[in-house]
C-alpha positions, 0 to 999 in steps of 0.5 A: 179611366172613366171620367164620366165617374168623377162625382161633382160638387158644384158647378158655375155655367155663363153663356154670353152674349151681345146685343146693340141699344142706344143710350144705356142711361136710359135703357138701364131704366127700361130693365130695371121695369122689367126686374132688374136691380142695378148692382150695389156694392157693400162698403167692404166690397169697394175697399177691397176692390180699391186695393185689388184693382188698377183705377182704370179697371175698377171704374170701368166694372166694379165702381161704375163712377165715369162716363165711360163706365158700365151699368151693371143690372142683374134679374133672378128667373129660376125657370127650368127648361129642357133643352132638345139635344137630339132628334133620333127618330130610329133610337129614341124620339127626343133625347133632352137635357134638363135644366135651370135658368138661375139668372140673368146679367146685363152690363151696359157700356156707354157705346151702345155694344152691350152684353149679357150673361145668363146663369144655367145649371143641370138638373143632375150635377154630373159631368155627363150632364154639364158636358151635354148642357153646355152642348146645347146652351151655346147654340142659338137655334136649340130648341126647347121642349117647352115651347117648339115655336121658340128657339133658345136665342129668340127666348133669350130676347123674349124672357132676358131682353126685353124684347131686344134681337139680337139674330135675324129671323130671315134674310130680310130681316137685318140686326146688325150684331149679326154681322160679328156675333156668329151662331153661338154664345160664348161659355164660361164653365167651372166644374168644382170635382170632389178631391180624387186622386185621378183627378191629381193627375195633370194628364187627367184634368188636361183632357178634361179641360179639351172636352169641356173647352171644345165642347167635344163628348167627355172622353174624346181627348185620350181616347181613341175616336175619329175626333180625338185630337192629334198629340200635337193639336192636344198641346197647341190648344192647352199651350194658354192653359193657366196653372197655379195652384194644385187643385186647378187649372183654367184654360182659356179659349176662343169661345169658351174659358174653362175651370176644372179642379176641386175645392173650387167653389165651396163655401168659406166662411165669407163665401169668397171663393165662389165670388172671386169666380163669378165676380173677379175674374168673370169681369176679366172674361168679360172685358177681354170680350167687350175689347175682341166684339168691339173689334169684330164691329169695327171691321164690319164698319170700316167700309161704310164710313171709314173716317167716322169709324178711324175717329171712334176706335183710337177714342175707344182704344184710349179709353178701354185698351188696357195694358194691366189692370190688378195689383196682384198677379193672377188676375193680370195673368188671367187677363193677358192668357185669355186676352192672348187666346182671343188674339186680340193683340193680332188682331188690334195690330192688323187693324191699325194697319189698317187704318194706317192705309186708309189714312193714307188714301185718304190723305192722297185723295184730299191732297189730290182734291186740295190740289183741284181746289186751289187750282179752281181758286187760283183760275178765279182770281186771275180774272182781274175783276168779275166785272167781265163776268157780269157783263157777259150775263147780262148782255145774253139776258139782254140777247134772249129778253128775258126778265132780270129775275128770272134770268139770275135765278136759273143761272143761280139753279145752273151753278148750283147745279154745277157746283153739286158734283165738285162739292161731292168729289171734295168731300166723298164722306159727307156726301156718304153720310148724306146718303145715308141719313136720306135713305134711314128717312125714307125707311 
């Protein structure tokens, strides 16, 4: 059965990405100079979403009331652009794939971890063409026929970012979400097929799901090529796969979430069908996403200030980590599939287990240091009266002749000196803070 025959009548492609900024307040400001307008929503929008969404949820995305809330800005680009998907010198000089930047999408959060999603689309509507752009969008480093200097990513934060990076340019060259966003963007893909009988089948929309969800040639999942998936590797991946209703099936994976079916995204007289892909449950894509990266950065944190890092992210857990978040079903369905195939519920326990152990080392060298602390006490209180003490200073003054003032004062600088290194052993994590603060000045 040739899949690459299957006619397309629509089709829905998002990457996404993140970027780091503080005060979002003021950088949504920064982005509506450069052509972003800030999401309003109609009257009827918010009392529908007032009915299909927990309060939590609803605030956090759509509503946009708290301080804990996203800012979501959206800009229209309608550029085309020509990805190179190949260099083969022997067969063809350049083999590319053509297609149109529709839109941009920022959403901001008040923790300075942001996101954005662009809007592409292929030239030609057909599955080869889908398959082979999301082969390429979802790579950093591809690059553009147009403009050879510029890589993909680098005319992300020129045309969508305002300048932001969001990838190193060399080893020198330090970003921070480098160290927890990888090398690819993460795909959010709808393929809306015309009605066929094949694609009636569950075995036919299956593998569809596996080449498009893996970003693997179509054909590759029931076919017969060195990367054709083992039967048991083809069910473990499509064991989160979300099956409803008969004209679709989502499958939800680590880096992408994938839509295959039909009468997907064709208008209805109030265009519902389309938002509830690219608004409900995009959202929910998107949140579960905002949870897994605030994970990644976390980790990589922990090891620079782990008090600072412990506070933050039971704060961040009590706010955003989210058990529910609809009043209907299929929304928390999707919302706990795609949350499980991120792993996110793992990886949230490992990392308390963390914390737990880093508590209580920390708990350990605190009590050890009280412990010295309150011996340093008990020995200064035995003596009677500091009385002794000063007579001790003043008969050496008297011994080397030296001037009052000069005499205390070097005493002062010696016991301040003294006191320096105890001060560093009670209290590790000012000293790093300290550190820190010093070295950002002198860069």
């Amino acid at each position: 059965m040739d899949k690459l025959s299957f006619e397309v009548n629509d089709s829905e492609i998002r990457i996404v990405g993140i970027f780091e900024a503080k005060k979002h307040t003021k950088l949504a400001k920064e982005f509506v100079k450069n052509g972003y307008v800030p999401e309003v929503l109609s009257d009827g929008a918010k009392k529908f979403y007032k009915d299909y969404w927990y309060p939590e949820f609803r605030d956090l995305l759509f509503f946009k009331e708290n301080e804990s809330s996203s800012k979501i800005l959206r800009k229209e680009i309608n550029q085309s652009l020509s990805f190179i998907k190949t260099k083969d010198e022997a067969k063809n000089p350049l083999i590319c794939i053509d297609a149109e930047v529709i839109a941009a999408e920022i959403i901001l959060f008040p923790n300075d971890l942001h996101f954005f999603s662009i809007e592409i689309k292929p030239k030609e509507n057909t599955i080869q063409q889908i398959a082979d752009l999301i082969f390429c969008a979802r790579e950093f480093n591809k690059e553009l026929l147009e403009q050879p200097e510029m890589s993909w990513v680098n005319w992300i934060e020129t045309n969508c970012l305002n300048g932001i990076q969001i990838t190193s340019n060399d080893v020198n060259d330090v970003v921070h979400t480098d160290g927890f966003s990888g090398s690819k963007f993460k795909l959010y893909t709808l393929v809306d097929f015309k009605e066929n009988d094949a694609l009636k089948n569950p075995q036919v929309r299956d593998e569809l799901l596996y080449d498009l969800g893996c970003v693997s040639p179509i054909g590759t999942a029931g076919g017969d090529f060195s990367f054709t998936p083992s039967e048991s590797y083809f069910e473990e991946l499509l064991n989160d796969k979300i099956s409803v209703f008969n004209n679709y099936t989502i499958l939800p994976l680590f880096d992408t979430f994938t839509v295959v079916g039909y009468n997907l995204l064709n208008f209805d007289q109030y265009g519902t069908k389309r938002s509830s892909w690219t608004q409900t449950y995009f959202r929910i894509y998107l949140y579960n996403l905002f949870i897994k990266y605030n994970l990644f950065r976390y980790n990589l944190d922990m090891e620079h200030d782990s008090v600072k890092v412990r506070d933050e992210f039971e704060s961040f857990l009590n706010t955003y980590n989210l058990s529910h978040i609809s009043y209907n079903f299929l929304p928390n369905l999707i919302f706990h599939q795609h949350r499980k195939s991120l792993q996110i519920d793992e990886e949230l326990e490992k990392f308390q287990e963390r914390i737990n152990r880093i508590s209580q080392a920390i708990q350990e060298e605190q009590q050890k240091r009280s412990n010295l602390l309150l011996g340093i006490v008990g020995a200064m209180t035995s003596i009677s009266s500091v009385k002794p003490i000063l007579d001790i200073l003043e008969n050496t003054r008297s011994q080397i002749n030296l001037n009052g003032f000069l005499f205390y004062s070097l005493a002062g600088i010696i016991a301040i000196s003294a006191a320096i290194p105890l001060l560093a052993y009670l209290f590790p994590e000012k000293k790093k803070q300290l550190l820190r603060k010093w070295k950002n000045r002198k860069k």
